[in-house]
C-alpha positions in Angstrom: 107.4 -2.1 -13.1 104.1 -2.1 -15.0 101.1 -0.2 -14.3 98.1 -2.0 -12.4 95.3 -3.4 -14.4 91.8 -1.5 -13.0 89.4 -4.3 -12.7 85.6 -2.8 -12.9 82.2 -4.4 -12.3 79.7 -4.3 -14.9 76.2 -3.3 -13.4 74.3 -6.3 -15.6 75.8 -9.6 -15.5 78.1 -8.5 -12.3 81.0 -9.8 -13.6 84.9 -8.3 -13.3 86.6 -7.2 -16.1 89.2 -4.7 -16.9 88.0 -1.3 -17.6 89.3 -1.0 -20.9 87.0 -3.6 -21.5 83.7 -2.1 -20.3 81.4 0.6 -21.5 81.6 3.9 -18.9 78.1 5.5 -17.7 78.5 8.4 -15.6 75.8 10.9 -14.8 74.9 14.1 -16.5 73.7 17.6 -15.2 70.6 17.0 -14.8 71.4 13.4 -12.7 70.6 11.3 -15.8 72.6 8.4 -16.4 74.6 9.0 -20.1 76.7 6.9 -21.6 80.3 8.1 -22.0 82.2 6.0 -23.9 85.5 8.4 -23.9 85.6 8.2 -20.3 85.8 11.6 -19.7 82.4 12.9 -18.1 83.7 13.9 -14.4 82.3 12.3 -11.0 81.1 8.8 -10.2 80.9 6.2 -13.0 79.5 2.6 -13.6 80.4 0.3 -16.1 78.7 -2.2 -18.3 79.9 -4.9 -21.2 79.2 -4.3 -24.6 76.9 -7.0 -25.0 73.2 -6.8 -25.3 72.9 -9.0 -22.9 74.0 -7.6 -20.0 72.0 -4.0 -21.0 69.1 -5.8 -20.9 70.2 -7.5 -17.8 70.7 -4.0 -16.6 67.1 -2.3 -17.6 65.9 -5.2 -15.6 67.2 -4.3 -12.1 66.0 -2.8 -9.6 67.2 -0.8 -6.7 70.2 1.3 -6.0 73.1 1.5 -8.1 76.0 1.6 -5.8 78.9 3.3 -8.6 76.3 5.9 -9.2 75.6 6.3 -5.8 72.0 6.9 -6.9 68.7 4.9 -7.2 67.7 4.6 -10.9 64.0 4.0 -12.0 63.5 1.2 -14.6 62.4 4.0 -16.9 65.7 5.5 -16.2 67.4 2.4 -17.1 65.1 1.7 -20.4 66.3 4.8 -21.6 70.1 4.5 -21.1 69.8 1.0 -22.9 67.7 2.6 -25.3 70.3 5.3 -26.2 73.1 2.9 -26.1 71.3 0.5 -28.5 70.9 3.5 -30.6 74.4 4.7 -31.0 76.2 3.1 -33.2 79.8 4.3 -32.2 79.5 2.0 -29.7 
């Protein structure tokens, strides 16, 4: 029997895809949203493409994110895009 496929949401372009696919954020100590692209940052997680696009999709938004179970400000989301446009590694 083969293992189940975990189909995620990605919180710019709202499209499905698998997880493998998508680009983990999770939140940090201090409730700011992180990337975590090994997946292994513990509690509630949201996921986005790796695509331009959809980050900036994402920095646009407003109002709660649902996965995060949190409201973040559209500074908050700048500065998530902004670190994930500076990272190279992913």
């Amino acid at each position: 029997m083969s293992k189940a496929m975990q189909i995620r949401t990605c919180l710019g372009c709202s499209a499905r895809a698998p997880q493998r696919a998508l680009l983990r954020l999770a939140l940090d100590a201090t409730g700011a949203a992180v990337p975590d692209p090994g997946r292994r940052a513990g509690g509630r997680g949201g996921y986005l493409h790796r695509d331009t696009l959809c980050w900036e999709r994402f920095a646009t938004r407003k109002g709660p994110v649902r996965s995060l179970r949190r409201t973040l400000s559209r500074s908050e989301r700048q500065a998530v895009v902004a670190r994930l446009q500076g990272d190279s590694e992913l």
